[in-house]
Every structure is written in C-alpha cells, then in structure tokens.
Backbone as XML, in Angstrom:
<?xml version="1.0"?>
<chain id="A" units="angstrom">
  <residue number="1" name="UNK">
    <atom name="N" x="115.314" y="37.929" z="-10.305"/>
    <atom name="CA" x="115.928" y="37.630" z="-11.580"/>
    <atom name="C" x="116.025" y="38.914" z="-12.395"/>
  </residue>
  <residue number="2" name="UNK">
    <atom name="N" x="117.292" y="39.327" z="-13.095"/>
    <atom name="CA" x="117.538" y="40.165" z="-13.697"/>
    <atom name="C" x="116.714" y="40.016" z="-14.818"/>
  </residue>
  <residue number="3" name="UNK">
    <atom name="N" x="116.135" y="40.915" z="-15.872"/>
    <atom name="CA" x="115.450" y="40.897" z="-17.214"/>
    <atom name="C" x="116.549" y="40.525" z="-17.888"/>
  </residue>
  <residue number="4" name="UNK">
    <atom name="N" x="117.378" y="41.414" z="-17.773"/>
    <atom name="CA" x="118.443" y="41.130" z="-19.154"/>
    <atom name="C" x="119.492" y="40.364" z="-18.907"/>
  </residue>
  <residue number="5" name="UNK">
    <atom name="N" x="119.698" y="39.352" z="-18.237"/>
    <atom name="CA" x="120.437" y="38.594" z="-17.705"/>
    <atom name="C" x="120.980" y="37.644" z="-18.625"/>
  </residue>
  <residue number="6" name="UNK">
    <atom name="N" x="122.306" y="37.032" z="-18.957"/>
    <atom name="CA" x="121.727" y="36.270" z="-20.320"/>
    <atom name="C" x="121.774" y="34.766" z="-19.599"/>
  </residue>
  <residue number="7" name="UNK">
    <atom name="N" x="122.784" y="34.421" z="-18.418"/>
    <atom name="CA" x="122.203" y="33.387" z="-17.767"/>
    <atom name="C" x="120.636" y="33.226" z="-17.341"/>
  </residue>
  <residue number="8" name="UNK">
    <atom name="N" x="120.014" y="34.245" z="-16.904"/>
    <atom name="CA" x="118.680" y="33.886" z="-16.301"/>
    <atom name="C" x="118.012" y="33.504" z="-17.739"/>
  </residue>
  <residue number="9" name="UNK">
    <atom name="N" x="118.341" y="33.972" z="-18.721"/>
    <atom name="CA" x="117.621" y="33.831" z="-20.109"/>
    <atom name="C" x="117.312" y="32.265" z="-20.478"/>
  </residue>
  <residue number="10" name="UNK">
    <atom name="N" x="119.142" y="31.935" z="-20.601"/>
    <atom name="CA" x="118.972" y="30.214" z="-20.184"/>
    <atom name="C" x="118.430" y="29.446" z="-19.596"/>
  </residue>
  <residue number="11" name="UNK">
    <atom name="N" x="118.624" y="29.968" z="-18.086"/>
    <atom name="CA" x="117.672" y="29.187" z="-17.036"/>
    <atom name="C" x="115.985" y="29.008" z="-17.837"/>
  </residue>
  <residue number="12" name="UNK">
    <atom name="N" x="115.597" y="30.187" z="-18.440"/>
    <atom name="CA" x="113.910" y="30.454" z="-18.206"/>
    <atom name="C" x="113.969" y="29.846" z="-19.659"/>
  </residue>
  <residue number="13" name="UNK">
    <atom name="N" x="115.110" y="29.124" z="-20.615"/>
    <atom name="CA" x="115.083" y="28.858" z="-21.730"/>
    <atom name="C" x="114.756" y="29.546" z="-22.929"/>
  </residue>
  <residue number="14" name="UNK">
    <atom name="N" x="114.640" y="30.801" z="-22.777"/>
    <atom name="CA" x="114.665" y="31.500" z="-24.280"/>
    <atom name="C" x="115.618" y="31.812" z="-25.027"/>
  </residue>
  <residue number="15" name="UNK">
    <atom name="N" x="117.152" y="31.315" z="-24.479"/>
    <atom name="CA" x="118.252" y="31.414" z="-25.358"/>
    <atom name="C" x="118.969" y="29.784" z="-25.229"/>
  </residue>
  <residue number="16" name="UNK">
    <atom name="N" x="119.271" y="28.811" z="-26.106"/>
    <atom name="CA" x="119.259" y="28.128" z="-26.159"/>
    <atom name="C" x="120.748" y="27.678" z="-25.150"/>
  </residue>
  <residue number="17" name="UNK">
    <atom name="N" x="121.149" y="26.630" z="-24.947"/>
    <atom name="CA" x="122.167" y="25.726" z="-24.844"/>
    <atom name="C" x="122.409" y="24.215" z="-24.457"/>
  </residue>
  <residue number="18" name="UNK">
    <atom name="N" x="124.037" y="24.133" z="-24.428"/>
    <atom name="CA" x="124.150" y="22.596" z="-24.145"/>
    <atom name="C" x="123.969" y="22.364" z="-22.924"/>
  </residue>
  <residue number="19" name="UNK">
    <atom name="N" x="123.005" y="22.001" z="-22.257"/>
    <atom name="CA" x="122.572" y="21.499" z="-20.886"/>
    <atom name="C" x="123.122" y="20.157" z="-20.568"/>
  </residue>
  <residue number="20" name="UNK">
    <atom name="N" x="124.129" y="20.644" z="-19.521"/>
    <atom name="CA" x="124.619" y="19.045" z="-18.986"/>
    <atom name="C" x="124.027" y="18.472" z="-17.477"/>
  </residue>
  <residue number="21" name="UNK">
    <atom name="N" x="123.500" y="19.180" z="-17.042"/>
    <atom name="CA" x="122.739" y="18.933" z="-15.623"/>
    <atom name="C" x="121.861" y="20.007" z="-15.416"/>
  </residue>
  <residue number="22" name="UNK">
    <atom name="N" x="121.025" y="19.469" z="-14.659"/>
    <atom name="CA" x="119.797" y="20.674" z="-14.493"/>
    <atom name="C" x="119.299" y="19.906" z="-12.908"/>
  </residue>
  <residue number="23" name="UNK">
    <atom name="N" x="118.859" y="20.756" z="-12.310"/>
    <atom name="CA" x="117.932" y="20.654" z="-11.256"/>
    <atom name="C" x="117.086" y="21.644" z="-10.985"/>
  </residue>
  <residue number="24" name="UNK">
    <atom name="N" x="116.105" y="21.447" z="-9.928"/>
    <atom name="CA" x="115.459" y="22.307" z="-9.068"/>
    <atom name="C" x="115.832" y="23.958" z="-8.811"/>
  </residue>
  <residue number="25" name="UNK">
    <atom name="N" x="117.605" y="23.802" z="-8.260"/>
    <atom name="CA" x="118.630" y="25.111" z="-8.250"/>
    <atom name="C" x="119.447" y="25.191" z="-8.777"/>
  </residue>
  <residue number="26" name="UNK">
    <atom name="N" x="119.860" y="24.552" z="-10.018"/>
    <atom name="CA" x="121.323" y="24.633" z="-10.368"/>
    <atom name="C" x="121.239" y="24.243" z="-11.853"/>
  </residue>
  <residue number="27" name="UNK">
    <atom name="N" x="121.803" y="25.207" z="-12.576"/>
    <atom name="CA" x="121.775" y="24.806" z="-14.071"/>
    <atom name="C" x="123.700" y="24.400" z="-14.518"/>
  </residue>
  <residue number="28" name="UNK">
    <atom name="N" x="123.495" y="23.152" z="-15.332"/>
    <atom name="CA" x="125.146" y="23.457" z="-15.522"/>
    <atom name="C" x="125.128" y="23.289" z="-17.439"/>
  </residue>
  <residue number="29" name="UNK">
    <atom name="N" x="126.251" y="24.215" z="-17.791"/>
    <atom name="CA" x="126.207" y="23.939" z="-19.321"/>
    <atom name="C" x="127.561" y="24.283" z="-19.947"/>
  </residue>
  <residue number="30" name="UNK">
    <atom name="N" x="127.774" y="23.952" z="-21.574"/>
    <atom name="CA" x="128.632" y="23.756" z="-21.708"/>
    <atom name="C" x="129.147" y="25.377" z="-22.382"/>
  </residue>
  <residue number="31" name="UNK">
    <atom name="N" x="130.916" y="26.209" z="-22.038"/>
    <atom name="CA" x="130.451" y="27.063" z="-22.583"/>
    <atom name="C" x="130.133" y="27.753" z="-24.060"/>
  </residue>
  <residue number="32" name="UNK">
    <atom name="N" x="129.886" y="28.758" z="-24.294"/>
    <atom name="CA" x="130.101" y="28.833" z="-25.619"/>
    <atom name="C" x="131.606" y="29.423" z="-26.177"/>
  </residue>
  <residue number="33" name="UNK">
    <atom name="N" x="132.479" y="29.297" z="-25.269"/>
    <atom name="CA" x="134.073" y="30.244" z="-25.819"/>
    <atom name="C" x="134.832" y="29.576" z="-25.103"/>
  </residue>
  <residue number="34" name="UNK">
    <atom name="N" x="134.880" y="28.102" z="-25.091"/>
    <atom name="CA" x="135.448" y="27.233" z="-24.374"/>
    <atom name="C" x="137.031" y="27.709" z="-24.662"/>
  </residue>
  <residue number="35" name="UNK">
    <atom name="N" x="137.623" y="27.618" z="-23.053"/>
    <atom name="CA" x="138.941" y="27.782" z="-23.318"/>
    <atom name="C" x="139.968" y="26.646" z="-22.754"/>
  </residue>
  <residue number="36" name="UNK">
    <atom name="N" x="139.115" y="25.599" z="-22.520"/>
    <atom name="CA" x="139.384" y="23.743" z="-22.721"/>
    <atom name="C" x="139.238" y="23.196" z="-22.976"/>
  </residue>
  <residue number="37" name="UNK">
    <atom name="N" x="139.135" y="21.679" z="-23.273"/>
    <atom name="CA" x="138.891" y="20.749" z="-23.996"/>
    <atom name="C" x="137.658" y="20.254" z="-23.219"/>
  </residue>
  <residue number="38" name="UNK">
    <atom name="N" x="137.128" y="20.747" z="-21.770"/>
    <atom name="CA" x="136.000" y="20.493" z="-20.932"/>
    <atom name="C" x="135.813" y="21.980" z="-20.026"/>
  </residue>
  <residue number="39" name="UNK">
    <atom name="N" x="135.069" y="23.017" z="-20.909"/>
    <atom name="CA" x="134.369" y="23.914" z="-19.989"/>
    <atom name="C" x="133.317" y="24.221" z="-19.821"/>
  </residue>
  <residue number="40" name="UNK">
    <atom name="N" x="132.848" y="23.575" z="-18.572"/>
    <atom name="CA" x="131.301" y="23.639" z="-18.202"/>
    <atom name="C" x="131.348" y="24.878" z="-17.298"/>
  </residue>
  <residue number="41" name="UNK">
    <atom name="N" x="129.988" y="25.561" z="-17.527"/>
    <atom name="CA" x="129.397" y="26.351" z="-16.588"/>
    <atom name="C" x="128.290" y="26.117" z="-15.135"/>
  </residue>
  <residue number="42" name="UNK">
    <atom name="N" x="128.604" y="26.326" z="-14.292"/>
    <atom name="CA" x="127.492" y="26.047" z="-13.563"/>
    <atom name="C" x="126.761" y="27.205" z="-12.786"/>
  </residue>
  <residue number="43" name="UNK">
    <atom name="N" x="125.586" y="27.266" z="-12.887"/>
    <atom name="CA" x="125.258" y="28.720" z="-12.335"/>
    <atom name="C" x="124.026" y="28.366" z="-11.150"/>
  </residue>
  <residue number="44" name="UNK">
    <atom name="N" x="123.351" y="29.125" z="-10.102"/>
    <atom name="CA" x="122.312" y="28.789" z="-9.289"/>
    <atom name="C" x="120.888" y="29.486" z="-10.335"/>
  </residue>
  <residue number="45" name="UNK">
    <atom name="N" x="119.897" y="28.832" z="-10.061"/>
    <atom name="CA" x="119.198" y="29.450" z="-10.711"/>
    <atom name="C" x="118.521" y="30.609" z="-10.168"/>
  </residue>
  <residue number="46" name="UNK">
    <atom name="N" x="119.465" y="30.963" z="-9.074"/>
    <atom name="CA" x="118.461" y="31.917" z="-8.455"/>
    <atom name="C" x="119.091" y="33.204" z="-8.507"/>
  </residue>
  <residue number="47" name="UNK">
    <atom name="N" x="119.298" y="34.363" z="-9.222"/>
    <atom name="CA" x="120.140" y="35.099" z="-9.570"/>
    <atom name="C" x="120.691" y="35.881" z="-8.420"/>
  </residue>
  <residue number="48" name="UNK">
    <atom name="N" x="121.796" y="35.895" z="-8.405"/>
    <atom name="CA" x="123.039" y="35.939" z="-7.270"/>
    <atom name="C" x="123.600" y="37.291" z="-7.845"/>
  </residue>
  <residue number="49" name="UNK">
    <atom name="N" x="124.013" y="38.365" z="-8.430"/>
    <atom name="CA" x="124.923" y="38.909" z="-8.944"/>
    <atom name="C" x="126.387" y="38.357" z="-9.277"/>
  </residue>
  <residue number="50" name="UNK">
    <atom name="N" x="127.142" y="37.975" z="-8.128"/>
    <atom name="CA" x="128.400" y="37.638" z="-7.831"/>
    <atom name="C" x="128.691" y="37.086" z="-6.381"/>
  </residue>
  <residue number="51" name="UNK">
    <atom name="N" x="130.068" y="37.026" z="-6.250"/>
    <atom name="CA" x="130.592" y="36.251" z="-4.740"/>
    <atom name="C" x="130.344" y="37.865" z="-4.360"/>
  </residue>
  <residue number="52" name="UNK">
    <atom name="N" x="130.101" y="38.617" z="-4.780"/>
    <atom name="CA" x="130.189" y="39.906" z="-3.426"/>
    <atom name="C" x="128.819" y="40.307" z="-3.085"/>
  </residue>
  <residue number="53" name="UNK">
    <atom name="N" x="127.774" y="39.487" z="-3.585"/>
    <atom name="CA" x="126.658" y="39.553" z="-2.850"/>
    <atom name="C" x="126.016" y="38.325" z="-2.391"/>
  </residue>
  <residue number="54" name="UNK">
    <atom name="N" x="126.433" y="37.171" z="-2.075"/>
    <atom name="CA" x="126.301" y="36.050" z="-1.234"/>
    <atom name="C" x="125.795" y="36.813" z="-0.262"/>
  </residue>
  <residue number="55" name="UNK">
    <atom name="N" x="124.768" y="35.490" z="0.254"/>
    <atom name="CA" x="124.403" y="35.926" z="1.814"/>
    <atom name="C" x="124.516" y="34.718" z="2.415"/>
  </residue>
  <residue number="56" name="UNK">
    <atom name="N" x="124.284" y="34.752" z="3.988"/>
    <atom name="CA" x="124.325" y="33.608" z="4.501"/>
    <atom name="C" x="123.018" y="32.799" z="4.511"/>
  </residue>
  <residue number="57" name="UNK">
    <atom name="N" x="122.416" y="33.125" z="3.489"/>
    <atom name="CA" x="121.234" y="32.382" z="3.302"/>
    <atom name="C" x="121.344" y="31.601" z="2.041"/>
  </residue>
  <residue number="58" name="UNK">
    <atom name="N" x="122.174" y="31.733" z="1.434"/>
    <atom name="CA" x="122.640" y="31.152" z="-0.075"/>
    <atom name="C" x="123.746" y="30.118" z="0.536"/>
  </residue>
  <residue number="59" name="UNK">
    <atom name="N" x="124.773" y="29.788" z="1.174"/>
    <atom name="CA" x="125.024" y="28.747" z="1.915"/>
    <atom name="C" x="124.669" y="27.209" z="1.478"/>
  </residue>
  <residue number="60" name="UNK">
    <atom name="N" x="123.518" y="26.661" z="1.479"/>
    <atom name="CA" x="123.398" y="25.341" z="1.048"/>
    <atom name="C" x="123.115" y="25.220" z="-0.469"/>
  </residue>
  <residue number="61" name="UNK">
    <atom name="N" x="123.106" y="26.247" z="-0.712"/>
    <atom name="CA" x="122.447" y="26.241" z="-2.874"/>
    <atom name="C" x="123.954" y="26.455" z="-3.082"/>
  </residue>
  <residue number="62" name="UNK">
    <atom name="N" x="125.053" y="27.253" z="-2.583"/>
    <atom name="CA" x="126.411" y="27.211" z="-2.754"/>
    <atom name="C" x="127.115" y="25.682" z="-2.678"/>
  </residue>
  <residue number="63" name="UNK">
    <atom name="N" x="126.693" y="25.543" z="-1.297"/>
    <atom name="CA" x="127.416" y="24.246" z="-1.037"/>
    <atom name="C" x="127.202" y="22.853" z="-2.069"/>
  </residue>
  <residue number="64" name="UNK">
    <atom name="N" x="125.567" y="23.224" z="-2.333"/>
    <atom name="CA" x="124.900" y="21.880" z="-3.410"/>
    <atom name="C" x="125.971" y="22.196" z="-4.848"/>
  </residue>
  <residue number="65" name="UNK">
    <atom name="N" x="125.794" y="23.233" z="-4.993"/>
    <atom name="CA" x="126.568" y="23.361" z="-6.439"/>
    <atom name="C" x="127.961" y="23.197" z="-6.248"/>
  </residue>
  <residue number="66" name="UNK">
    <atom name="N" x="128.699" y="23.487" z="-5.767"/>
    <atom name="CA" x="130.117" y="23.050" z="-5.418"/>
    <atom name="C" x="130.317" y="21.459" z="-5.609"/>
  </residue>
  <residue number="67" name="UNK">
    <atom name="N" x="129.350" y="21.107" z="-4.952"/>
    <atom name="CA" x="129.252" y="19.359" z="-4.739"/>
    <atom name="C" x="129.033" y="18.676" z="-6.161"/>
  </residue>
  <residue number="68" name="UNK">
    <atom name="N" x="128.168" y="19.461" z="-6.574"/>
    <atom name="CA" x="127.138" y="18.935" z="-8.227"/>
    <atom name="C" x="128.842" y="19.270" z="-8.971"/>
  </residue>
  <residue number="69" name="UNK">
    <atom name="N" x="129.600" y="19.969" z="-8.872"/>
    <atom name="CA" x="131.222" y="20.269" z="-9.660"/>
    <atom name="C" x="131.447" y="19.478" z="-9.351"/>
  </residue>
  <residue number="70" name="UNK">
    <atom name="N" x="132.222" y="19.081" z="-8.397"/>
    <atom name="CA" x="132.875" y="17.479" z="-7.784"/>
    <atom name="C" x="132.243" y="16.366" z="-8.311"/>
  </residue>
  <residue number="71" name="UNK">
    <atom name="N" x="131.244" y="16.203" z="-8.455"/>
    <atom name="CA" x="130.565" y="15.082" z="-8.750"/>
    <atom name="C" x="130.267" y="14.674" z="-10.152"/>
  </residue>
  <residue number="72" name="UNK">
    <atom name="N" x="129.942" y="15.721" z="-10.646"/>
    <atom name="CA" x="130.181" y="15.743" z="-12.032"/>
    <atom name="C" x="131.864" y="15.653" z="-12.702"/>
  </residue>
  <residue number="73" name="UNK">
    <atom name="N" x="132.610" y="16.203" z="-12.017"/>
    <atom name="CA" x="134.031" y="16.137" z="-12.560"/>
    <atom name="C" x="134.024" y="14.673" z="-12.469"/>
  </residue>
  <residue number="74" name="UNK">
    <atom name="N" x="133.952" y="14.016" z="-11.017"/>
    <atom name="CA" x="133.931" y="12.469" z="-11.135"/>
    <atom name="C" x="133.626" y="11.893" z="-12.509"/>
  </residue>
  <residue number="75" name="UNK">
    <atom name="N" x="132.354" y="11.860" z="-12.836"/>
    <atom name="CA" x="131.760" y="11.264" z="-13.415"/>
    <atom name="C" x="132.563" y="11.210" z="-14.855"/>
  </residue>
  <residue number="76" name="UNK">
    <atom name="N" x="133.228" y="12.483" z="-15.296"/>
    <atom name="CA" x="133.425" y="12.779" z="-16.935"/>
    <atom name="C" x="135.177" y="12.404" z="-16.566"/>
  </residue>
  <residue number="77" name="UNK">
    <atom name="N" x="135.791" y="11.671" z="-14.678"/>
    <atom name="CA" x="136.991" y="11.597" z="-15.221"/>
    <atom name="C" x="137.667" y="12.434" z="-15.315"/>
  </residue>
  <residue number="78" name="UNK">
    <atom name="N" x="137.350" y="13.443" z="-14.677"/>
    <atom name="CA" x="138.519" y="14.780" z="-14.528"/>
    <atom name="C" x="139.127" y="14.673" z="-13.338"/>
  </residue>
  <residue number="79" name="UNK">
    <atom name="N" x="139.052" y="14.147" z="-12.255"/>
    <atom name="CA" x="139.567" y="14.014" z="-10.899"/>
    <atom name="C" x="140.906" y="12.855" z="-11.662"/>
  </residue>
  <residue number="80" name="UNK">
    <atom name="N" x="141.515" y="12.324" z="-12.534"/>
    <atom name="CA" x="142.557" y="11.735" z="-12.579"/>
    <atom name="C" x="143.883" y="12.657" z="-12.236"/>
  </residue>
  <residue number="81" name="UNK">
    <atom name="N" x="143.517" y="13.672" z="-13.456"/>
    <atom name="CA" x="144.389" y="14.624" z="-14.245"/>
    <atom name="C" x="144.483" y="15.822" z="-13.234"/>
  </residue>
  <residue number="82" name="UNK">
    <atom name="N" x="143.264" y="15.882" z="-13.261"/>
    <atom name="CA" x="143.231" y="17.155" z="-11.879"/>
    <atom name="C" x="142.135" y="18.073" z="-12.517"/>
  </residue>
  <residue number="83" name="UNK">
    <atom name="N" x="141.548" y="19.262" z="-12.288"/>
    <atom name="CA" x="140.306" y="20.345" z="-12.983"/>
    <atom name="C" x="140.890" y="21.742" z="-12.254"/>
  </residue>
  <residue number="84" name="UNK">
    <atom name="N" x="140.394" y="22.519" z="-12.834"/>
    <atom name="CA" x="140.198" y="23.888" z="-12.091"/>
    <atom name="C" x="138.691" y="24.392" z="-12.260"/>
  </residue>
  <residue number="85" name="UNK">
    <atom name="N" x="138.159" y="24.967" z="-11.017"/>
    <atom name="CA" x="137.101" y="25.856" z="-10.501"/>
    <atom name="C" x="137.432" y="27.321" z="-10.471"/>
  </residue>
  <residue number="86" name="UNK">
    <atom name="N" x="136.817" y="27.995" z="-11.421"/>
    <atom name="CA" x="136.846" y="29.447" z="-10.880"/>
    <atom name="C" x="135.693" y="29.998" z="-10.913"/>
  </residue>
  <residue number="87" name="UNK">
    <atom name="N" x="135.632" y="31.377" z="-9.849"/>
    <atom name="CA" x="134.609" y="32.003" z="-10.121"/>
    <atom name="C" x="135.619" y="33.679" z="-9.974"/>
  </residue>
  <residue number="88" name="UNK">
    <atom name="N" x="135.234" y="34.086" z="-11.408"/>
    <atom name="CA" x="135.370" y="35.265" z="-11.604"/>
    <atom name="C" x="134.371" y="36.022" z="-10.753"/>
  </residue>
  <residue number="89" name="UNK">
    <atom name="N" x="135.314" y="37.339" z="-10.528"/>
    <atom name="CA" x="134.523" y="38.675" z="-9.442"/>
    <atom name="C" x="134.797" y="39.792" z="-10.174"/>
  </residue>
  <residue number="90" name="UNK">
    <atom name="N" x="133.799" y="40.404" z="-10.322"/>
    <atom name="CA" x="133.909" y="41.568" z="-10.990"/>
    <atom name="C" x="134.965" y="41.848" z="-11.779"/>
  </residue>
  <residue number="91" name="UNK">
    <atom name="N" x="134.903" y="42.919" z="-12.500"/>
    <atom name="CA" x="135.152" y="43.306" z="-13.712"/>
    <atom name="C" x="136.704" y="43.139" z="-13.202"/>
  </residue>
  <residue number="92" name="UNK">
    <atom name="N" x="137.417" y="43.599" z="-12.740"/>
    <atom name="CA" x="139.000" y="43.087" z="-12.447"/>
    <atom name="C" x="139.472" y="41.861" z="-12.058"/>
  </residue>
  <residue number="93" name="UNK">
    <atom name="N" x="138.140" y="41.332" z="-11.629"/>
    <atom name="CA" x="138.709" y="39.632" z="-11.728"/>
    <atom name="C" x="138.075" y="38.886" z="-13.031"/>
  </residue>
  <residue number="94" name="UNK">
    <atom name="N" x="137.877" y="39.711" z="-14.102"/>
    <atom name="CA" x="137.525" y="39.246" z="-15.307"/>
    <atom name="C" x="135.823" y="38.507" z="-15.417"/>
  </residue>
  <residue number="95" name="UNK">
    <atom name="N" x="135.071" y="38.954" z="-14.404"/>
    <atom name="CA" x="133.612" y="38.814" z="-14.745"/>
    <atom name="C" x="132.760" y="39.527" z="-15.886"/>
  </residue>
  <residue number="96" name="UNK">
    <atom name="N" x="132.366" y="38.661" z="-16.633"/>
    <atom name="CA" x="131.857" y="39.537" z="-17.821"/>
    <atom name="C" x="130.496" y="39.357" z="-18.156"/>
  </residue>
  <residue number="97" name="UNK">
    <atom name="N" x="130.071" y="38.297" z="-17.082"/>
    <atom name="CA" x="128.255" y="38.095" z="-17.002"/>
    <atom name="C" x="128.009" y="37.817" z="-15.312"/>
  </residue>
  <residue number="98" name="UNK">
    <atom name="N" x="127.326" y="39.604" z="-14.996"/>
    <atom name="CA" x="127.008" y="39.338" z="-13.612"/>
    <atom name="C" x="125.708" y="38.744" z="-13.147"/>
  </residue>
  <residue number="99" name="UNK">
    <atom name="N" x="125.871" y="36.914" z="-13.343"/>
    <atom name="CA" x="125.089" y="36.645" z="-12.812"/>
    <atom name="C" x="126.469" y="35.358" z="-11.587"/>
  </residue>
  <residue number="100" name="UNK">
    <atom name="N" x="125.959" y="35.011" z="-10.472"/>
    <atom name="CA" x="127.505" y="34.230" z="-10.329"/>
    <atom name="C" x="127.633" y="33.079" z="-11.142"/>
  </residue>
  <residue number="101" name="UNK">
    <atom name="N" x="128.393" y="32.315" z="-11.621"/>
    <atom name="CA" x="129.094" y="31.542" z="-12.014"/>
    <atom name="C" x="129.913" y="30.804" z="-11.906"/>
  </residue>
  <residue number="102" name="UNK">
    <atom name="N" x="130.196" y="29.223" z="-11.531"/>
    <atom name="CA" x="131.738" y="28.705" z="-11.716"/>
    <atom name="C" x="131.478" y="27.971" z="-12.938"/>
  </residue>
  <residue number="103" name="UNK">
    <atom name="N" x="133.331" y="28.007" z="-13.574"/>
    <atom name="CA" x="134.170" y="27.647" z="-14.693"/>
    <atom name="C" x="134.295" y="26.277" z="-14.037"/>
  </residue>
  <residue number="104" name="UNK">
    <atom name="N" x="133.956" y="25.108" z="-14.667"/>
    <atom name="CA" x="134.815" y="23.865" z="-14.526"/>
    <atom name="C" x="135.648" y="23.988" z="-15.811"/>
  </residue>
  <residue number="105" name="UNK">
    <atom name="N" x="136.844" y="23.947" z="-15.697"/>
    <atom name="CA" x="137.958" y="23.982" z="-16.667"/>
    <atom name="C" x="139.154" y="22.366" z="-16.991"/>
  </residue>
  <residue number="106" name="UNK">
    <atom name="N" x="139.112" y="21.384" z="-17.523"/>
    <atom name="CA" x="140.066" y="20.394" z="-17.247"/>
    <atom name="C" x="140.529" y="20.329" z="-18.782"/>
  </residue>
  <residue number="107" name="UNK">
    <atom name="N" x="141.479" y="19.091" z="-18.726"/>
    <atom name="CA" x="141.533" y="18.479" z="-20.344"/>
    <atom name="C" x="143.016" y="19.165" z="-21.312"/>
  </residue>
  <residue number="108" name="UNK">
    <atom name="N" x="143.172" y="19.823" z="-20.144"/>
    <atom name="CA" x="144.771" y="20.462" z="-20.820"/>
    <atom name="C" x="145.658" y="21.349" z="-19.135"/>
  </residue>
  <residue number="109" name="UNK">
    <atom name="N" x="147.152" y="21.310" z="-19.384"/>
    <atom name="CA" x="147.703" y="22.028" z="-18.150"/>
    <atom name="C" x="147.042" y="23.018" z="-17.952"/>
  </residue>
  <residue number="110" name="UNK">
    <atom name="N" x="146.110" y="23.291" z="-16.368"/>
    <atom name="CA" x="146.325" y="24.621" z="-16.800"/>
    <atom name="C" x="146.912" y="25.223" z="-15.475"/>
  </residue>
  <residue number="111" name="UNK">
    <atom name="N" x="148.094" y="26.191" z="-15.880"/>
    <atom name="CA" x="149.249" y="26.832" z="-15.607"/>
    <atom name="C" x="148.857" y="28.368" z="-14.232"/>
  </residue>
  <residue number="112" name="UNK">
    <atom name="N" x="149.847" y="28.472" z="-13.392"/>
    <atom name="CA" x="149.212" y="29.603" z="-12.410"/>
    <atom name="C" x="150.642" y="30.372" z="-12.824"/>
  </residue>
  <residue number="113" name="UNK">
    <atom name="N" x="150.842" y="31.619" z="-12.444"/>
    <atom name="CA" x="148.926" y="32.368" z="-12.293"/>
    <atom name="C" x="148.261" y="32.180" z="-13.370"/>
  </residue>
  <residue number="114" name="UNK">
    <atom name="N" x="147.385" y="32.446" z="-13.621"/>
    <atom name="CA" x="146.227" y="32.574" z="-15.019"/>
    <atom name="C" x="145.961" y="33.381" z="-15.893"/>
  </residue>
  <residue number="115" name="UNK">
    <atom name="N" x="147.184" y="34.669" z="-15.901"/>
    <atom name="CA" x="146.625" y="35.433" z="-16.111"/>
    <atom name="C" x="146.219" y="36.483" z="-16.197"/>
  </residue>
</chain>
C-alpha cells in the first residue's frame, strides 16, 4: 500500500466517503466529481498501481470486481439503459489517481469516442 495514496487512505478510512459496497477486497464508492447522474468507483483494496502492473496473480480479485460492477449495475437498474466501465491508464489515458480503478458511469448518453 502506497502512504500517500488517496484511495488506500479511503480503504484504511482516514479520508472519508460515500461507501456503496465494501468487502474483504473490494471497496466501491461514490465519486466526488461525478460526471453522471451514477458514478461509482470501484477499486481492489489491495494497491495495484494500474492495468500496467496486473499480474497473473490478481486475476480472481479482477474478475470478483468486474462481477461486483455487473451486479451492482443490476441492482441500481442500469443494465436497462445500458452503463459504461472504464479504467483509465496512465497519464495519457487520463489517470489521475494511480491506484487502479473502474468508473461505473450510467444515467445519461454517453457518446464515443470520449474524448
């Protein structure tokens, strides 16, 4: 875990937020610069940098959280309309907190490219 991380901060709770799911590995919350009418964050709690340092040992904590998106989209009713998943990569793919991250994004068009 990074010190200055501001996700790991969350995870370990010394910076506050809206917690919409929590487990064992996986924190999900709501963000603070929402750029939908539903943008949740979901992060592993186990600090990852980014998709460019995955290993093949991160595999099922990937796969669980992918699933915990789906399932949760279910639940809030975003699978009608449709959602978008992203995970920003580094600084040219607009990452601006390297810890990894996916965007659940729904609740308005949203339009390709992105951006």
């Amino acid at each position: 875990m990074a010190d200055t991380c501001i996700f790991c901060k969350i995870i370990n709770k010394e910076l506050k937020s809206t917690i919409v799911y929590e487990d064992e590995d996986i924190l999900a919350f709501k963000d603070l610069n929402p750029v939908a009418s539903t943008h949740l964050l979901f992060i592993p709690k186990k600090h990852i940098e980014s998709m460019n340092t995955l290993e093949v040992s991160d595999a099922n904590l990937i796969g669980k959280l992918l699933i915990k998106i789906s399932e949760i989209a279910n639940e809030k009713g975003l699978s009608k309309n449709g959602y978008r998943v992203v995970a920003n990569t580094g600084r040219d793919g607009g990452q601006t907190v390297f810890h990894l991250h996916f965007h659940l994004l729904a609740g308005r068009s949203l339009h390709w490219p992105p951006g």
